[in-house]
NULOKOL-777875 format. One line per field, with one value per atom (N, C-alpha, C, O): residue number from 1; chain; x, y, z. Coordinates in steps of 0.2 Angstrom, whole numbers, plus 2048, in hexadecimal, padded with zeros to 3 digits. Atoms other than C-alpha are relative to their C-alpha. Example, Ala and Ser with C-alpha at 12.3 -4.5 7.8 and 13.67 -1.06 7.14 Angstrom:
BEGIN
resi	c(1,1,1,1,2,2,2,2);
chain	c(A,A,A,A,A,A,A,A);
east	c(804,83E,804,809,7FC,844,7FC,7FF);
north	c(7FA,7EA,806,805,7FA,7FB,805,80B);
up	c(800,827,800,803,7FF,824,803,804);
% end
This chain:
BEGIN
resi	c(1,1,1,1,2,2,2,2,3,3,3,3,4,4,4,4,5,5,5,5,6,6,6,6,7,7,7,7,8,8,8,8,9,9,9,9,10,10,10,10,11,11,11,11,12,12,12,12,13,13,13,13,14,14,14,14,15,15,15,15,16,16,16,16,17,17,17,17,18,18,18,18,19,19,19,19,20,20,20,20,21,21,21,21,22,22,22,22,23,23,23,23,24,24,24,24,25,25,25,25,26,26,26,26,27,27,27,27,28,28,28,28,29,29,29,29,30,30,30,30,31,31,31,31,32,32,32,32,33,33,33,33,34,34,34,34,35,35,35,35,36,36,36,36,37,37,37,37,38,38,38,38,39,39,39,39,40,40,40,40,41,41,41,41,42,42,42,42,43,43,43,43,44,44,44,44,45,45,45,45,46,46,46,46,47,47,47,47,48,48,48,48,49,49,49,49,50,50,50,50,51,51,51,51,52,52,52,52,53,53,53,53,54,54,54,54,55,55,55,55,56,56,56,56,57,57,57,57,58,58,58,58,59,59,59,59,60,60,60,60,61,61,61,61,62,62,62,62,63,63,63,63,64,64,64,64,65,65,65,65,66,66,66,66,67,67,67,67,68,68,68,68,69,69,69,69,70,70,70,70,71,71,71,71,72,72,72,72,73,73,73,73,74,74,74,74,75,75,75,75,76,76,76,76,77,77,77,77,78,78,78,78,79,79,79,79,80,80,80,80,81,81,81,81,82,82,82,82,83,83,83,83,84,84,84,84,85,85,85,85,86,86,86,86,87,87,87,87,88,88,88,88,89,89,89,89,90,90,90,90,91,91,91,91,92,92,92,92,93,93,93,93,94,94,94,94,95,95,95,95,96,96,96,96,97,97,97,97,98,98,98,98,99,99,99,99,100,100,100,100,101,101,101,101,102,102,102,102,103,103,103,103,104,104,104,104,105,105,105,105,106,106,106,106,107,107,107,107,108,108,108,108,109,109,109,109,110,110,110,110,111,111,111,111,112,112,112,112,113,113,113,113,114,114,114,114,115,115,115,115,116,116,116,116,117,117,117,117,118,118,118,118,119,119,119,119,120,120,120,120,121,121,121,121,122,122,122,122,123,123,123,123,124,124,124,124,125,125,125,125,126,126,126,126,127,127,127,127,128,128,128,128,129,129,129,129,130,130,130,130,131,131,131,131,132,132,132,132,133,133,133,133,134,134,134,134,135,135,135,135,136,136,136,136,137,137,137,137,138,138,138,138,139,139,139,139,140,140,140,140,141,141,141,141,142,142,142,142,143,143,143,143,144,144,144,144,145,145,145,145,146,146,146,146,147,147,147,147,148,148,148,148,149,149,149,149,150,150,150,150,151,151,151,151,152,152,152,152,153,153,153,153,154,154,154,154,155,155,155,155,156,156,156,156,157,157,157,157,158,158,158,158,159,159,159,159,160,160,160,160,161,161,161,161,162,162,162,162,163,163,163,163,164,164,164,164,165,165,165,165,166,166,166,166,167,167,167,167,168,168,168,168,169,169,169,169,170,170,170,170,171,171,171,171,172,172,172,172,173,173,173,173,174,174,174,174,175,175,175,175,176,176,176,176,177,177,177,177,178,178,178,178,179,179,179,179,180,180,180,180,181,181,181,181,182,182,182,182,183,183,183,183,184,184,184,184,185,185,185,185,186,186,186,186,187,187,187,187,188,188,188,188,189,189,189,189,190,190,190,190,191,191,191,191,192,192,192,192,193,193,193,193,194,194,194,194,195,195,195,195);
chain	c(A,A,A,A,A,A,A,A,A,A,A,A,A,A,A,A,A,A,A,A,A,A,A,A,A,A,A,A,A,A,A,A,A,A,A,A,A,A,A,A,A,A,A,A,A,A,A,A,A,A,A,A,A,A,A,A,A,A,A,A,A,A,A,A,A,A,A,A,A,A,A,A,A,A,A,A,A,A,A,A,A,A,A,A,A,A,A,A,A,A,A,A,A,A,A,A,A,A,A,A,A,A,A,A,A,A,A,A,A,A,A,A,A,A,A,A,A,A,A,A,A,A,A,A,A,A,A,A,A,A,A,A,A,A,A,A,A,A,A,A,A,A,A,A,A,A,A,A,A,A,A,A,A,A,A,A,A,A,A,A,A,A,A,A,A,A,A,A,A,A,A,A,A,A,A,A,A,A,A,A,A,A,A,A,A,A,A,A,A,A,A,A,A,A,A,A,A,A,A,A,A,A,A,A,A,A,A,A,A,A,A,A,A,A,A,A,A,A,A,A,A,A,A,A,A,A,A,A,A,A,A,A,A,A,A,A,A,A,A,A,A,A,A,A,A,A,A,A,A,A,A,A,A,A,A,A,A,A,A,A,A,A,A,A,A,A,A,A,A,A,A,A,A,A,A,A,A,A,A,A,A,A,A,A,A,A,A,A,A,A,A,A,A,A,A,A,A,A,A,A,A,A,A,A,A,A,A,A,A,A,A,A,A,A,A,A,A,A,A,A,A,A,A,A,A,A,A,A,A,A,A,A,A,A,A,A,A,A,A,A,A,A,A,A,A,A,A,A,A,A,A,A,A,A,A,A,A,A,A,A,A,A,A,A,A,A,A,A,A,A,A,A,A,A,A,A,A,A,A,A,A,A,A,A,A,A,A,A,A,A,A,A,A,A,A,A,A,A,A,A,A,A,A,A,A,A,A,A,A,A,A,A,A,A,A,A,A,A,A,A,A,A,A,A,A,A,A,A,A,A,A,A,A,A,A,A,A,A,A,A,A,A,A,A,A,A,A,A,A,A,A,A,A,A,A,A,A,A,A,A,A,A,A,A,A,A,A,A,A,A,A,A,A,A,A,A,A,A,A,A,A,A,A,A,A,A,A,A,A,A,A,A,A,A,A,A,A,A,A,A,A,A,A,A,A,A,A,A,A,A,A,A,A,A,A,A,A,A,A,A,A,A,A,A,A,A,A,A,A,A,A,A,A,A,A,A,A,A,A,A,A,A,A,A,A,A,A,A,A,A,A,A,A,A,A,A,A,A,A,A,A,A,A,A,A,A,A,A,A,A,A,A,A,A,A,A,A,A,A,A,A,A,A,A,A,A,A,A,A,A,A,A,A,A,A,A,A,A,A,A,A,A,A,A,A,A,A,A,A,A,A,A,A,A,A,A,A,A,A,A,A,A,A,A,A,A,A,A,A,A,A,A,A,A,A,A,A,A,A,A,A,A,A,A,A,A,A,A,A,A,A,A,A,A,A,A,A,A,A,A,A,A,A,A,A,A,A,A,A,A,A,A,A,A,A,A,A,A,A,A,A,A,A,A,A,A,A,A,A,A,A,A,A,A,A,A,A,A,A,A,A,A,A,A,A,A,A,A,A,A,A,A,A,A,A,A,A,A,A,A,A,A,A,A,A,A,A,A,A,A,A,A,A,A,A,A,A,A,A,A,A,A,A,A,A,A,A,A,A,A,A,A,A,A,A,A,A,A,A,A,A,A,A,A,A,A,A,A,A,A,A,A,A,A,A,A,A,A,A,A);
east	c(807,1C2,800,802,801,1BC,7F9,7F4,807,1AE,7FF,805,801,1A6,7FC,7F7,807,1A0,7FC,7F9,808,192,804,801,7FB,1A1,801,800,7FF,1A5,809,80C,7FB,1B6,802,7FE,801,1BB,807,80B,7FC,1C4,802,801,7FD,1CC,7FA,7F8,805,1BF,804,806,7FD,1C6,7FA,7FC,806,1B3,7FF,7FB,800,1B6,7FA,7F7,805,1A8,7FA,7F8,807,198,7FB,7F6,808,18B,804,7FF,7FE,196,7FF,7FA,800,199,800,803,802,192,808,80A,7FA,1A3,806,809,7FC,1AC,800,803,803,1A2,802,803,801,1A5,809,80C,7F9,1B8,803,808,7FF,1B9,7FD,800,7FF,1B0,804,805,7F9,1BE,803,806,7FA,1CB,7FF,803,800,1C2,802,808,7FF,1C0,80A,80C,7F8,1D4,803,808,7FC,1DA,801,7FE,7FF,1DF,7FA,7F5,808,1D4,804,80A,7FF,1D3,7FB,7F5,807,1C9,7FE,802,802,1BC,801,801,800,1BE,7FC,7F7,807,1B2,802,807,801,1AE,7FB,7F6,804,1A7,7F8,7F6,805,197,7FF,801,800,194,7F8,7F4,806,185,802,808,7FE,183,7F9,7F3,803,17C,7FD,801,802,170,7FC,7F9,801,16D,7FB,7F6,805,162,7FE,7FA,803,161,806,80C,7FB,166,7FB,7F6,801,167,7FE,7FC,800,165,7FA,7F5,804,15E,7FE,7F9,802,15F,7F9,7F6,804,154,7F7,7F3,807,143,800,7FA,800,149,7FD,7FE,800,142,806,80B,7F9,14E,7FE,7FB,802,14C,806,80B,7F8,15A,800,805,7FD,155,805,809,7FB,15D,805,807,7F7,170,7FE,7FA,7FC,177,804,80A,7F8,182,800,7FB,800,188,801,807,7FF,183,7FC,7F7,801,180,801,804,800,17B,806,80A,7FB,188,804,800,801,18F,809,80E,7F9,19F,7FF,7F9,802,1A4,7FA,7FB,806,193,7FC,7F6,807,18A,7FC,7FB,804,17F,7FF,7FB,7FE,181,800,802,7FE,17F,806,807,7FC,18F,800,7FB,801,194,809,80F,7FB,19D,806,804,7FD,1A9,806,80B,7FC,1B2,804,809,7FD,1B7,806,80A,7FC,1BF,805,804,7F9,1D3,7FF,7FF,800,1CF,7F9,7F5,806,1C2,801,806,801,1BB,7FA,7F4,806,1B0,800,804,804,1A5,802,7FF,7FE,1AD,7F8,7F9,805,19A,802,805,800,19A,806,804,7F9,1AC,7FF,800,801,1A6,7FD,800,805,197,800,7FC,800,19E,806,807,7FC,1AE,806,80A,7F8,1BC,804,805,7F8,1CD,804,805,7FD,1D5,808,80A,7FA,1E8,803,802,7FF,1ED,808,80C,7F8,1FF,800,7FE,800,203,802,7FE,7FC,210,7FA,7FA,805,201,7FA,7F5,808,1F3,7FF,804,802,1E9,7FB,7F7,805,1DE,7FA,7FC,805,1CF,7FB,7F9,806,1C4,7FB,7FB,807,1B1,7FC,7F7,805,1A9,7FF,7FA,801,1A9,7FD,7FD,7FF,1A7,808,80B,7F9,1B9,803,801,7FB,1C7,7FE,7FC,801,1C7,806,809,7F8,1D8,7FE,7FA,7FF,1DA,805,808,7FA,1E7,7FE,801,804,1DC,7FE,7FA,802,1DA,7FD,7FE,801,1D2,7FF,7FE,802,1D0,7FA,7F7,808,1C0,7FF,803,7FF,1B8,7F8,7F2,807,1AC,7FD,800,804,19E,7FE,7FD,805,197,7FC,7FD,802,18B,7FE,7FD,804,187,806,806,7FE,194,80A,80E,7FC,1A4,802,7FF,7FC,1AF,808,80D,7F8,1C0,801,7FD,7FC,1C9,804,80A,7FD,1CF,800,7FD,7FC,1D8,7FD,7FE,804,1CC,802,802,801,1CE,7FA,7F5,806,1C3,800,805,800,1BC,7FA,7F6,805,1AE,7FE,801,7FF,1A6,7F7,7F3,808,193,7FE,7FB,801,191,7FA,7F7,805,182,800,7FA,7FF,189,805,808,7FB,193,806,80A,7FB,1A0,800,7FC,7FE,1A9,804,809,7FA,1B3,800,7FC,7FC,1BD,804,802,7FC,1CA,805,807,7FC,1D5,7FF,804,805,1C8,7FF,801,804,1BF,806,805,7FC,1CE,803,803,7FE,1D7,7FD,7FF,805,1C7,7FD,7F9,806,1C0,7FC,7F8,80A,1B1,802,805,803,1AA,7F9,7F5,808,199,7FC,800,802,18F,7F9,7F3,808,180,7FB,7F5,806,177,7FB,7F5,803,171,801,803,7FD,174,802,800,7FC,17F,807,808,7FA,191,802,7FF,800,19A,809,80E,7FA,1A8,803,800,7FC,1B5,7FA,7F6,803,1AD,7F7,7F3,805,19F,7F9,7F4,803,195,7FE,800,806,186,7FF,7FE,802,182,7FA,7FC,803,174,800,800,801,173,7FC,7F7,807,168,800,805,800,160,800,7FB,800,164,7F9,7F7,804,158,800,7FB,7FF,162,804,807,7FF,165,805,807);
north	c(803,669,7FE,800,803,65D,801,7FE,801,661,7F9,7F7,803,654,806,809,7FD,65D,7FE,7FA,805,656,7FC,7F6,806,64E,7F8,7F3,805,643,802,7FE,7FE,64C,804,809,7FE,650,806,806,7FA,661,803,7FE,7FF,66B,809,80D,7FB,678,803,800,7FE,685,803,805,7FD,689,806,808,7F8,69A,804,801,7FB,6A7,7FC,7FC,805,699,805,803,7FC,6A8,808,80C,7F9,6B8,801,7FE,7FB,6C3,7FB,7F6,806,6BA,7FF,7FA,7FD,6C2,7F8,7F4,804,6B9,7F6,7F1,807,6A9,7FB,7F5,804,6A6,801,7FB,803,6A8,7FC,7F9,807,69A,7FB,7F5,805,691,7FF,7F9,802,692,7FE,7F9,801,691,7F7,7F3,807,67F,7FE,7FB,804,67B,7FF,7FB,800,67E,7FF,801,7FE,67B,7F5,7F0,807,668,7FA,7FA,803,65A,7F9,7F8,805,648,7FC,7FE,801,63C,7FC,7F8,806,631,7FB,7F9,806,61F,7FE,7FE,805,614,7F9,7F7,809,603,7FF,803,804,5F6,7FE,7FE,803,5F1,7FB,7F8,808,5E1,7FB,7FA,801,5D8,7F8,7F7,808,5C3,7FD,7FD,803,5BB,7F9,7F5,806,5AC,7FD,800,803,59F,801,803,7FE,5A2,807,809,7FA,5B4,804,803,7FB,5C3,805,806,7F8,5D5,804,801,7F9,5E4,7FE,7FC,802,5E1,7F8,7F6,807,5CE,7FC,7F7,801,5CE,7FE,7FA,7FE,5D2,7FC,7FB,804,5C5,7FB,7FA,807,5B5,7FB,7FC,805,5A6,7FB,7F9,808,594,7FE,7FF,804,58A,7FC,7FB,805,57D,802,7FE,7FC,58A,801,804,7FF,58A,807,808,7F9,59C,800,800,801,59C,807,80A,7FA,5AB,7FE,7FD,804,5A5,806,808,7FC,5B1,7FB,7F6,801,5B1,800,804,7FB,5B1,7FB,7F6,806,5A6,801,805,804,59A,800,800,801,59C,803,803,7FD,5A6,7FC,7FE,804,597,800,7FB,7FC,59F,7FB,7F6,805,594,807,80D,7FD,598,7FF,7F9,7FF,59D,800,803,801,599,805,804,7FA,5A8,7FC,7FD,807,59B,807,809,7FC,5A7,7FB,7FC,803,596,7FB,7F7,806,58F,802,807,7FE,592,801,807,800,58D,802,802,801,58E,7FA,7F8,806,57F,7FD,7FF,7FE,57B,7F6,7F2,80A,569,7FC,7FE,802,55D,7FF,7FF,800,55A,806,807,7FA,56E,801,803,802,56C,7FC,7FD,805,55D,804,805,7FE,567,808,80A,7FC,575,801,807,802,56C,804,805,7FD,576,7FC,7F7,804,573,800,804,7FF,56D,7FB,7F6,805,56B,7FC,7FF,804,55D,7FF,7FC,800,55E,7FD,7FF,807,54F,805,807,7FC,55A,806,806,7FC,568,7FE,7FF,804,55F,802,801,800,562,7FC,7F8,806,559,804,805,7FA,564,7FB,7F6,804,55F,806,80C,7FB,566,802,806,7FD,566,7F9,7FA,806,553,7FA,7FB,806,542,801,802,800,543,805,80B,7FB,549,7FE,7F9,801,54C,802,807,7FD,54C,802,7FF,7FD,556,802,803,7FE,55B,803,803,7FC,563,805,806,7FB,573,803,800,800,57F,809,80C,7F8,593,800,7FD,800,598,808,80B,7FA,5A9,800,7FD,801,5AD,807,80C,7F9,5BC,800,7FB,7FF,5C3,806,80A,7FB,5CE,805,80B,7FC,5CF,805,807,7F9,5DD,7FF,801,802,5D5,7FA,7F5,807,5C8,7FE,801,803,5C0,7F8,7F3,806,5B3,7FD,801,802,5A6,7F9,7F6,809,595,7FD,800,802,58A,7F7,7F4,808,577,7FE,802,800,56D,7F7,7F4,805,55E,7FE,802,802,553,803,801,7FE,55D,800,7FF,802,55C,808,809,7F9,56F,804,80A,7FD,571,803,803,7F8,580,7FC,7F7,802,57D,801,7FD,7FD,588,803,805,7FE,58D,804,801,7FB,59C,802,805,7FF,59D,808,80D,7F9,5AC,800,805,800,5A8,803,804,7FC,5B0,807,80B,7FB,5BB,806,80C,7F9,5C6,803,809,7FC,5C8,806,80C,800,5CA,808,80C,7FD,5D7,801,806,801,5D0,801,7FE,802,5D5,7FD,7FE,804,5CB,807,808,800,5D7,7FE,801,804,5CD,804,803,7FB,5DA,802,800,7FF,5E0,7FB,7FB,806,5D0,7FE,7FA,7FC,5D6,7FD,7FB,802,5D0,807,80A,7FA,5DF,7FF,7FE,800,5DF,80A,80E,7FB,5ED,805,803,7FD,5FE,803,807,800,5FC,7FD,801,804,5EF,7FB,7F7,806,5E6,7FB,7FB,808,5D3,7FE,7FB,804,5CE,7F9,7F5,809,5BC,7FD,7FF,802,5B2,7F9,7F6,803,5A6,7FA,7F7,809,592,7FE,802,802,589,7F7,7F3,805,579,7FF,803,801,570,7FD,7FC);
up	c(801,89D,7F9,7F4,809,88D,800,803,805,883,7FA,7F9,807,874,7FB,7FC,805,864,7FD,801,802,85C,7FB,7FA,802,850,803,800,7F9,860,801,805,7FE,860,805,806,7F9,870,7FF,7FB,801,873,806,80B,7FA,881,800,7FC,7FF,889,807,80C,7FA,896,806,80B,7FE,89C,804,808,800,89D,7FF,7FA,805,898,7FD,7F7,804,897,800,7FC,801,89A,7FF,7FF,804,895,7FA,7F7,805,886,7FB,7FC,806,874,7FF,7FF,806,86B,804,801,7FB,87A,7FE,7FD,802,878,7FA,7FA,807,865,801,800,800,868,802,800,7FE,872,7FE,7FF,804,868,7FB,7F9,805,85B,802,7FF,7FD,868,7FF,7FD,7FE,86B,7FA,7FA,805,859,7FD,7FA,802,856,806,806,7F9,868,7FF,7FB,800,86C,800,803,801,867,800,7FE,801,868,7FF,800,801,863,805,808,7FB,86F,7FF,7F9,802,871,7FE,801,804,865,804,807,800,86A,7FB,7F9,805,85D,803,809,7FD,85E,801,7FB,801,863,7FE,802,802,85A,804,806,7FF,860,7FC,7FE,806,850,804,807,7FE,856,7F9,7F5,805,84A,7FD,800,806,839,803,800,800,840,7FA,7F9,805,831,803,807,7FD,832,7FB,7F6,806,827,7FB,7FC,803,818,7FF,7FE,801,817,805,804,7F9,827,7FD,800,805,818,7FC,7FA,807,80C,805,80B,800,809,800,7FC,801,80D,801,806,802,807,800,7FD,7FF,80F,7FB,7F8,805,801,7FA,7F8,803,7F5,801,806,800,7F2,7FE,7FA,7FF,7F3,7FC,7FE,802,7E5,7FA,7F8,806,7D8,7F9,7F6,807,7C7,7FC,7FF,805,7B8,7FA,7F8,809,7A6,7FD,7FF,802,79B,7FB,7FA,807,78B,800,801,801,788,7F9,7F7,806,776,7FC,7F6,804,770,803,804,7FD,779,806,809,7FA,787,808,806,7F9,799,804,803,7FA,7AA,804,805,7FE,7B2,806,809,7F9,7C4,803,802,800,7CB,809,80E,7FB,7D8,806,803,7FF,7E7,802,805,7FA,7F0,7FB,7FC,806,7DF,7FE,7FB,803,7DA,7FB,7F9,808,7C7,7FE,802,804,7BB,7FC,7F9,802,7B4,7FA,7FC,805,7A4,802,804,7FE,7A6,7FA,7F5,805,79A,7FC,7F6,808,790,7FE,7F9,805,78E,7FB,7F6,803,788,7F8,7F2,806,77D,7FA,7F5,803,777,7FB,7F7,803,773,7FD,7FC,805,769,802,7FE,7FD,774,800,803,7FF,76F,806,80A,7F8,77E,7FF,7FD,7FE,782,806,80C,7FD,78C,801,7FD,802,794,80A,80F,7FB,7A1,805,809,7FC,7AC,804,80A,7FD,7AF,800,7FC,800,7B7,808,80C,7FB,7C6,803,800,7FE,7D1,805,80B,7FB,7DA,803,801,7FC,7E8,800,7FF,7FE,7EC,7F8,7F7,805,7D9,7FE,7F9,800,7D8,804,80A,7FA,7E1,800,7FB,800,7E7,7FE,7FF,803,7DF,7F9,7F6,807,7CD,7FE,800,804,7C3,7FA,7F6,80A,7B2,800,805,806,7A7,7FA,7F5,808,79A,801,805,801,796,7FB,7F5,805,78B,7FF,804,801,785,7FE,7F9,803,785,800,802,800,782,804,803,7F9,791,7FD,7FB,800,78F,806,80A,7FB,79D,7FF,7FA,802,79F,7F8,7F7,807,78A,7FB,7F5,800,78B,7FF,7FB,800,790,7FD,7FF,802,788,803,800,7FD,790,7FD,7FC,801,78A,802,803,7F8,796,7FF,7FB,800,799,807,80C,7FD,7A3,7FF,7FA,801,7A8,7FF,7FF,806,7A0,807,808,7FB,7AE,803,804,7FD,7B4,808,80D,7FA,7C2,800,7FB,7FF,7C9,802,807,7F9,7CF,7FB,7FD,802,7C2,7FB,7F8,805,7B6,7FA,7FB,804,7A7,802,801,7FE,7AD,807,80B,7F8,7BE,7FE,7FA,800,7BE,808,80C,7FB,7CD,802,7FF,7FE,7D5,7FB,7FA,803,7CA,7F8,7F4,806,7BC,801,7FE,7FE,7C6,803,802,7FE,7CF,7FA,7F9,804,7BF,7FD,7FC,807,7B5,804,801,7FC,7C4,801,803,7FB,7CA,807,80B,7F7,7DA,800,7FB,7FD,7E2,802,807,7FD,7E8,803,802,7FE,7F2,801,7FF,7FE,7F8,7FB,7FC,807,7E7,7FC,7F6,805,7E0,7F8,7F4,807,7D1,802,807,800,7CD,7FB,7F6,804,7C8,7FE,801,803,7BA,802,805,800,7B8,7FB,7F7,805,7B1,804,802,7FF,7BD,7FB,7FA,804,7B1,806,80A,7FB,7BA,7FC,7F6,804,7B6,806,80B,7F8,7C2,801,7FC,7FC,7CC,7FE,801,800,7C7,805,807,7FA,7D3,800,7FD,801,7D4,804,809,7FF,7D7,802,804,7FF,7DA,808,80B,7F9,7EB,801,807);
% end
């Protein structure tokens, strides 16, 4: 015979002595606890998401489809304070050639390493320009980092990609909408406002 314990582990019970002696009693329940166990089958649960429906917590939020959803934080190129575009969908990082202009970065330009990126422009965009920049976040942290330098429309001066963010150890967390460095170092999201 199988009992469940209130764990949900299923055990081997010999159903001996259910209304006998206590002493008798409590020794089988040891025997159970140490005697052969396995565990029950789980099944997943299955939810069926129907369009515009959210769960848990997002179910309470307000939500303006006009609003783009994107992870952009405070945070300064050079000392100069810009909103930064935390990008999970992006390989590189990429600084806006005015910000570039504007804030007079040395940029090397080498023919043979040049890429061409789709999704931050009309089209494709080619560059071959590069430059080291020293990024802040969070007030707290500083990195310095080689970043194409490229006409691109995505609103932010800078786009920092995975190619940033994995080395760098950023994670997104949405839920509390913080981007968290190494160290446990919070930065929160702030909110766009562009469509």
């Amino acid at each position: 015979m199988w009992c469940v314990r209130s764990d949900g582990v299923e055990c081997e019970y010999d159903g001996q002595n259910e209304l006998g002696d206590p002493e008798e009693d409590r020794r089988a329940v040891a025997s159970m606890a140490t005697g052969t166990r396995r565990v029950a089958e789980r099944h997943s649960k299955m939810i069926k998401l129907s369009p515009g429906e959210r769960m848990g917590w997002w179910s309470a939020q307000k939500f303006d489809r006009r609003v783009r959803l994107r992870a952009l934080v405070l945070g300064a190129v050079n000392d100069a304070r810009t909103k930064i575009l935390l990008h999970t969908g992006a390989n590189v990082s990429a600084v806006s050639e005015s910000f570039a202009r504007r804030l007079h970065l040395k940029r090397r330009t080498k023919s043979d390493r040049q890429i061409d990126v789709q999704g931050i422009g009309k089209g494709k965009v080619l560059t071959s320009s590069r430059a080291r920049v020293k990024v802040t976040l969070g007030w707290q942290v500083v990195y310095e980092f080689e970043v194409w330098c490229m006409p691109h429309h995505a609103g932010v001066d800078l786009i920092l990609g995975t190619d940033f963010m994995i080395p760098a150890g950023i994670r997104l967390d949405l839920y509390n909408s913080t981007a968290r460095l190494p160290d446990e170092v919070e930065i929160p999201l702030i909110k766009s406002h562009s469509a």
